[in-house]
N, C-alpha and C positions, 0 to 999 in steps of 0.2 A: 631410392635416393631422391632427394627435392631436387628441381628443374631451378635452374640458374634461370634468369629474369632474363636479359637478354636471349636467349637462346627458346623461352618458350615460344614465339612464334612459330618456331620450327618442330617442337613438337608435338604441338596441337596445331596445325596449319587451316588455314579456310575460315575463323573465326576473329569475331572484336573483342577486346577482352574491357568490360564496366568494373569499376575498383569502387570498392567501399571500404572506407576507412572506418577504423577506430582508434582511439584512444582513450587512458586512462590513468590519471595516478591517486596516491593515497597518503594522506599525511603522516603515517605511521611507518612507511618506508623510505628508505636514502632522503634520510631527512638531516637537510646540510649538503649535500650533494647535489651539483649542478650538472646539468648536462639535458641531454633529449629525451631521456627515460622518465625526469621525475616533472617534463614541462609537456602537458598535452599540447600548447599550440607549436612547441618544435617536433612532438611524438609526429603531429598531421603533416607541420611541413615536412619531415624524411618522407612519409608515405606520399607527399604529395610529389616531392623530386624524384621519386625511386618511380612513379607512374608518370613522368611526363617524360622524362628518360625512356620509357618503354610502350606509349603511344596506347596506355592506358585510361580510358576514359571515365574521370571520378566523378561517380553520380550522386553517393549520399556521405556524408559524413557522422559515425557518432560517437560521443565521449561522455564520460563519468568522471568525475573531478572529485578529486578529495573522498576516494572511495575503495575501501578495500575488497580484494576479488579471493578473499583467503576463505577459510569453512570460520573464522572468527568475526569476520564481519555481522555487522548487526544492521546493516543499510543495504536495501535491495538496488543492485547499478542497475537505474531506470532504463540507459541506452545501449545496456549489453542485452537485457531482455527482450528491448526494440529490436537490439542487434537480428536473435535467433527468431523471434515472429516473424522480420519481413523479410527470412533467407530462405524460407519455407512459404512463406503467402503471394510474395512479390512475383510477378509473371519476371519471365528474364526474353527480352526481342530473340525475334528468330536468329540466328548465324552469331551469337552475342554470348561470351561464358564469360560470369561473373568471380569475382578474385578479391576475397575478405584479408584488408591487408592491415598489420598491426606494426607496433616497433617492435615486439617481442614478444614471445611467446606469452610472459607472465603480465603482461597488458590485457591478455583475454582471461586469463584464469589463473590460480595458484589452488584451486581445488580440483580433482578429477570428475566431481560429478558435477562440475560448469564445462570442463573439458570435455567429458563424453556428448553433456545437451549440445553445445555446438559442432561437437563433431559429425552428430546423427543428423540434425540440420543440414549440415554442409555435405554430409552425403548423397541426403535426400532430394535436395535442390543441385547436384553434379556442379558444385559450388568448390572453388581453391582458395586456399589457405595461404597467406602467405604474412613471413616474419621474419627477422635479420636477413631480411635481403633473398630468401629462399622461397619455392612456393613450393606447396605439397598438394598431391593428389591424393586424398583423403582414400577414393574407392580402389587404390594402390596399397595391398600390406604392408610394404615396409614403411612408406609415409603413415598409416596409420601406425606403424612399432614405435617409429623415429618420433614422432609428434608424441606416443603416451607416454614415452621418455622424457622428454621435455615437460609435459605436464606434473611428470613424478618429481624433476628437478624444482619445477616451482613451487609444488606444496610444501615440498623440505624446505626451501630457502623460507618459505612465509610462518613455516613452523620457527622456524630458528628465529625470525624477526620478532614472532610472540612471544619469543622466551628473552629475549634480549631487550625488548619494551618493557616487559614485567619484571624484569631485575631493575632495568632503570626507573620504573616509576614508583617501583619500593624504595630505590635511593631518593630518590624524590619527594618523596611524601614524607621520611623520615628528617628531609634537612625543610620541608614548609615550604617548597617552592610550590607557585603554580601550577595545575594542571592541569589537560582537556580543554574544553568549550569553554571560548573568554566572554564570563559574566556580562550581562547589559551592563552598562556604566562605567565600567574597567578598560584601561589600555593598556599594551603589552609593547617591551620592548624585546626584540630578540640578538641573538648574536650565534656566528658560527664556534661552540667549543668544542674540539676534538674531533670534528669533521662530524659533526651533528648540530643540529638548529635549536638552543634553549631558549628559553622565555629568561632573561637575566634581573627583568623588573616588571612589573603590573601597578600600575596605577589609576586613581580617579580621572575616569573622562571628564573633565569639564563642565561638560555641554549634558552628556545623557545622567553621570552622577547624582545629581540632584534630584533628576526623575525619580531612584529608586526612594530616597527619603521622602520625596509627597506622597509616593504610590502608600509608604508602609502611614506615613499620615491619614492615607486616605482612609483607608480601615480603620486604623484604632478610632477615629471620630466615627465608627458607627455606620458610614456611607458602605454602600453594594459593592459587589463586586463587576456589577454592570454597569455602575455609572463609571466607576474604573478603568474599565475596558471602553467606554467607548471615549473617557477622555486622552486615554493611552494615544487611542485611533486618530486623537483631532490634535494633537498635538505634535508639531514638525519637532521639536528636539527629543520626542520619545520615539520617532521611528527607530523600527530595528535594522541592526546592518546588513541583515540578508533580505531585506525588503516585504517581507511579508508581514503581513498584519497582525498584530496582536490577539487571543484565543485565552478564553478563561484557561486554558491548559497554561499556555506558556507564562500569563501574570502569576498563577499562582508559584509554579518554580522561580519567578523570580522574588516572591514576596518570603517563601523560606529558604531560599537560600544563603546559608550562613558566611559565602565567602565575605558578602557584604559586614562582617564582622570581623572579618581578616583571620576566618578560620580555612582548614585546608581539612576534603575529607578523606580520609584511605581507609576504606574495606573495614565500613560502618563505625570507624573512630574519628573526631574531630583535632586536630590538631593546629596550634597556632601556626599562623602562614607570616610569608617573609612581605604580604604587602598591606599596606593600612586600611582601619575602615572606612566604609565611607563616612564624608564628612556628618556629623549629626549622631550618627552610630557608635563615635570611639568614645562616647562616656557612659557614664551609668544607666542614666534617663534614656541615650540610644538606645544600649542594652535592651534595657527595661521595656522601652517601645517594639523591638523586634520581638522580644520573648510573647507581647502582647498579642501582637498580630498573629506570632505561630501557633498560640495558644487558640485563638480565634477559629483560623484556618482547620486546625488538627482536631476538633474539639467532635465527637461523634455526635453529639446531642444538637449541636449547633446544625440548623435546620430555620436560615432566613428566604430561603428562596422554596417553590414548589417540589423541589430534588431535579436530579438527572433524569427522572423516567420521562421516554417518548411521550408526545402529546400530538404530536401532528405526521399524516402519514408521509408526506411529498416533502416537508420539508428540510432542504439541502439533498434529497435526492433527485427531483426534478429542476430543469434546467431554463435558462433564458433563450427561447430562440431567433431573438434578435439580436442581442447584445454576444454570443458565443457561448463556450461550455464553461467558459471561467464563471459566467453569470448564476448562481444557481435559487432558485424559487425559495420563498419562507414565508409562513405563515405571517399575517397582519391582521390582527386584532381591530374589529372595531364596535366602538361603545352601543349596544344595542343593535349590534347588527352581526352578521352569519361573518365568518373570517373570511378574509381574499387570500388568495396564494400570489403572491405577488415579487418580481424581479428584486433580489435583493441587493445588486449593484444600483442601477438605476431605475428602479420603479417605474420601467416605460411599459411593461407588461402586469395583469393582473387577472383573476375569475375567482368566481367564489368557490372556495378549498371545497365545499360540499360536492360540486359539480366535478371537479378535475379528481379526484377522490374515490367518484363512485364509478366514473370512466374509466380511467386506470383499473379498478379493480374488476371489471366486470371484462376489460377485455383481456386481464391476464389470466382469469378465469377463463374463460374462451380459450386463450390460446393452448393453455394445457388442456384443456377440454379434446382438442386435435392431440392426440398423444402421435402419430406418426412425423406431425412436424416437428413437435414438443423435441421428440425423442434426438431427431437427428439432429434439430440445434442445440441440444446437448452433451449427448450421449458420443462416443469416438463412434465412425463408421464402419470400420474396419469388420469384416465375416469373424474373425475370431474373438474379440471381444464381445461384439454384439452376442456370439455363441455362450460367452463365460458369464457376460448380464445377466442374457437370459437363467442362464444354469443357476447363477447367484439369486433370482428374486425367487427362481422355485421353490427352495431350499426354507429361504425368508420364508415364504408363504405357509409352507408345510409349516416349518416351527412356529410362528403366528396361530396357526390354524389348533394345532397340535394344544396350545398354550392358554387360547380362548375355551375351547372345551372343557381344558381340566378344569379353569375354573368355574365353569358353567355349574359343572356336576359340583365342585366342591360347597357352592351356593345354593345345591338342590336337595332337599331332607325328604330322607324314603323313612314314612311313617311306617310301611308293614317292620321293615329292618330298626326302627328305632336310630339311624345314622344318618350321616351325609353320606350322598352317592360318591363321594371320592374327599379321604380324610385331607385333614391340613399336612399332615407327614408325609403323606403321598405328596400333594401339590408342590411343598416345596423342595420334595427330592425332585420332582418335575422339573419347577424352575430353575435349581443349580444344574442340571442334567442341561436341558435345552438354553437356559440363558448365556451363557460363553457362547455354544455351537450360533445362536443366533446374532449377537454380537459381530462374531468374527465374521459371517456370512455379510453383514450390514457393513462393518468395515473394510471389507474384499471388494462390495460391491461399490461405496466410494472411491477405493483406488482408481477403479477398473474405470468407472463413471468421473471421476475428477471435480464431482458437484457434492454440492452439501447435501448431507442426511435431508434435512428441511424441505429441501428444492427436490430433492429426491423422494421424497415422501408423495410428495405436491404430483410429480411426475406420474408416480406409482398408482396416485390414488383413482379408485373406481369412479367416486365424481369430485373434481376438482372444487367444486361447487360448496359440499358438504363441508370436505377439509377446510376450506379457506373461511367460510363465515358459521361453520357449527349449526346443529343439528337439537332443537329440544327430544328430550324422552317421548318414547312413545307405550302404547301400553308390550308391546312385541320387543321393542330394541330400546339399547340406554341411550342418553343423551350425549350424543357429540359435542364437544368444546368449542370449536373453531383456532382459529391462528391469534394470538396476541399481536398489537400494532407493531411491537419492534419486530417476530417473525414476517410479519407482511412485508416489512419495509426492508427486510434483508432479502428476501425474494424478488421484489423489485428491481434491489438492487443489483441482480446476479441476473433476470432474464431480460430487464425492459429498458430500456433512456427514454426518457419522458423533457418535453418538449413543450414550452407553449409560447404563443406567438400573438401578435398583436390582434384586434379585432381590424374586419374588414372597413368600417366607417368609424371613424373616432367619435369618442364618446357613446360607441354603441351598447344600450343596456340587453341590448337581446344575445341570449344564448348559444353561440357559437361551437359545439363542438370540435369543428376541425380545427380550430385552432391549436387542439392538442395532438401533437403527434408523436406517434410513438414506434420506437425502434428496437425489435425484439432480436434475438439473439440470431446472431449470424445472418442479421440484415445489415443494408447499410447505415450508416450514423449508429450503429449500436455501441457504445462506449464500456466497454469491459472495463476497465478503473477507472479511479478517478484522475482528476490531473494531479500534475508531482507540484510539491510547493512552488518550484521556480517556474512552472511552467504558469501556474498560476498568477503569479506574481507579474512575470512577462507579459502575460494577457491583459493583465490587469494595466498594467503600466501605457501597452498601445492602446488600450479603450479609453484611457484619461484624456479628454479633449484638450487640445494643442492649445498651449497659453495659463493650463491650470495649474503650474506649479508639480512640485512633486511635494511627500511629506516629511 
């Protein structure tokens, strides 16, 4: 049975009990409905009354807004993740038990397999639970029965909300209303019908409207999609409402998107929508201009820019370390000269890409080169895993080994016999024989290891050295490949954060090293992802110097 709130002092006596809040809600549930459940800053104040009531002391707080916690979500909740990392990482003060407290149950999860990760967390770290007002003792059976019950009741309720969304947005899309994400340039009016929140009208904003008619101008006149983008950027009535920047991803969704025609889509059909187009759009010549642009855009052959393939190794993975992690480095081009890698917020840092480049890589070489350190900052610690690794690369190697051979012989012609040492029938009864068994060995040992093939490979390899920059023929052995720069630069991004900092004397042209630093995995400053859009955005907003306006 859970421990009533007042009374827990009494049955855990001699301790301070630290409360971490969460909250969470989602626009797709008790939508029209008011109250503490569907408002995270009333979810925090109940938890924050329910802890000052009980001489609780609240150290962190975290929430996910506008986000679902169902197995249908498609957005990962950045601060339930936070949640379980720092319930497990966080030291807890000596004499001090910590108490994860929510509004309810289905504020933490409506899926069992979010419900288990935080459960295992919270038993791991002798960490309490607590929700409507109850707290559980996880490392207590029937608290854990009583709790997977609960979790079982919220995956049903989010099941039934998904089927209850999707009858309603079939009626919705059959009568043309709006729906989902409100288009740049559109405003929306709402109303409570039948104790749910619809959209009753969408209309042209004003202000950002117009945008979309220059933006689709701007293309059909023949102009980039770069100079697009960065006039999007410089321009105060095209900022967007979530504050983040504009990204040739998000211009291009909005240069085909057809709502702007006052079309509505459901489940790859176009259908007339109940709100108008934009202004410039609702006639033929509109028409005519958007069909242009899409044709533009969608066109396979259409190839004005160099393409999407990487060109530069650091760039947007290496960081500002003056400016913060929001800052991140990008290549700069100059006429007749080697490129810099230089701050791409404020250009208060700089080195030439060739330098920062071949450090980075020579000392991630190095570091895998140490395979015992390599290992541990990768690899779980744990005796038994480490046991089933091991077991799993043997396995790998045998079939590897086993696989190079055959085709050794299948490429070696025995003149006395008139044949190959081993037919092609054999080989690839060989390879359908051993390629699953090795397969499945390679994706066992990913589970087990939790890193990519790639990094895993890198890990595995005899010399780090070879793999990563390739090997010519020799007259004894074939030629090694080496890593493509997008390979490199995912590697990177999974063991290193990279770092660069101003020089010691301004205007210094001599070559600095330490300037670059760098923070390999399970060091400090190591940054396991990247930052979440808002988070960026935030960053970005307190680094704007005071009196610049916003955009």
């Amino acid at each position: 049975m859970p421990y009533a709130p007042e009374y827990l002092h009494l049955v855990i006596p001699g301790v301070t009990f630290e409360a971490w809040l969460y909250g969470r809600n989602s626009s797709n549930e008790f939508a029209g409905l008011q109250g503490a459940r569907d408002s995270i800053d009333d979810q925090l104040a109940t938890g924050r009354n329910l802890c000052n009531r009980h001489n609780w002391n609240v150290v962190r707080e975290f929430k996910d807004s506008d986000l679902s916690a169902s197995r249908h979500a498609k957005k990962i909740r950045g601060d339930f993740e936070d949640l379980i990392a720092a319930i497990t990482s966080d030291p807890v003060p000596p004499g001090t038990r910590r108490i994860v407290v929510a509004y309810e149950a289905s504020r933490y999860y409506r899926d069992l397999d979010a419900y288990l990760r935080l459960r295992k967390a919270c038993m791991a770290a002798d960490a309490l639970l607590c929700y409507d007002g109850q707290v559980y003792d996880l490392s207590r059976r029937d608290d854990r029965k009583t709790t997977a019950q609960h979790a079982i009741d919220a995956e049903d309720e989010a099941d039934a909300i998904q089927v209850r969304n999707s009858r309603t947005t079939a009626l919705e899309a059959e009568a043309g209303r709006p729906h989902g994400r409100l288009p740049f340039g559109y405003l929306r009016e709402y109303a409570v019908v039948g104790g749910r929140s619809r959209c009753t009208r969408q209309y042209e904003d004003p202000v950002r409207g117009p945008i979309v008619l220059k933006a689709l101008q701007h293309i059909d006149a023949g102009r980039s999609m770069m100079s697009l983008l960065r006039w999007l950027n410089s321009e105060p009535d095209a900022a967007r409402r979530d504050g983040a920047k504009w990204s040739p991803r998000t211009v291009r969704v909005m240069l085909l998107n057809r709502a702007y025609l006052g079309e509505r889509l459901h489940r790859g059909t176009y259908r007339k929508g109940t709100w108008d187009p934009i202004k410039g759009l609702e006639t033929p010549q509109g028409r005519a201009l958007f069909n242009r642009v899409t044709a533009k855009l969608t066109d396979p052959e259409r190839r004005t820019t160099r393409g999407t393939e990487v060109s530069h190794l650091l760039t947007f993975l290496g960081l500002c370390g003056e400016c913060g992690d929001h800052a991140m480095l990008s290549a700069q081009t100059r006429t007749n000269r080697r490129p810099l890698l230089a701050c791409d917020a404020a250009r208060d840092v700089s080195m030439s890409e060739d330098v920062v480049n071949a450090y980075v890589e020579e000392a991630v070489i190095e570091w895998f080169a140490d395979k015992r350190k390599a290992r541990a900052a990768l690899v779980p610690g744990a005796d038994d895993v480490e046991g089933k690794v091991a077991a799993a690369q043997r396995l790998i190697n045998g079939y590897e080994e086993q696989l190079r051979e055959a085709r050794a012989l299948a490429e070696e012609f025995d003149e006395r016999a008139g044949r190959f040492k081993l037919s092609a029938a054999s080989l690839a009864g060989m390879e359908q024989r051993l390629g699953p068994k090795l397969e499945q060995e390679r994706k066992k040992l990913q589970g087990l290891t939790g890193i990519s093939p790639l990094v895993l490979g890198l890990l595995e390899a005899e010399d780090p050295d070879v793999m990563w920059t390739g090997r010519p023929a020799t007259e004894t052995e074939p030629a090694v490949p080496g890593l493509t720069l997008e390979q490199k630069r995912e590697i990177i991004r999974k063991v290193v954060t990279v770092r660069l900092h101003k020089a010691s004397v301004r205007g210094s042209t001599k070559v600095e090293v330490g300037r670059i630093r760098l923070a390999f995995a399970g060091e400090p400053g190591f940054r396991d992802r990247p930052l979440r859009a808002r988070e960026t955005a935030r960053a970005q907003a307190q680094a704007r110097p005071a009196g610049s306006g916003t955009e």
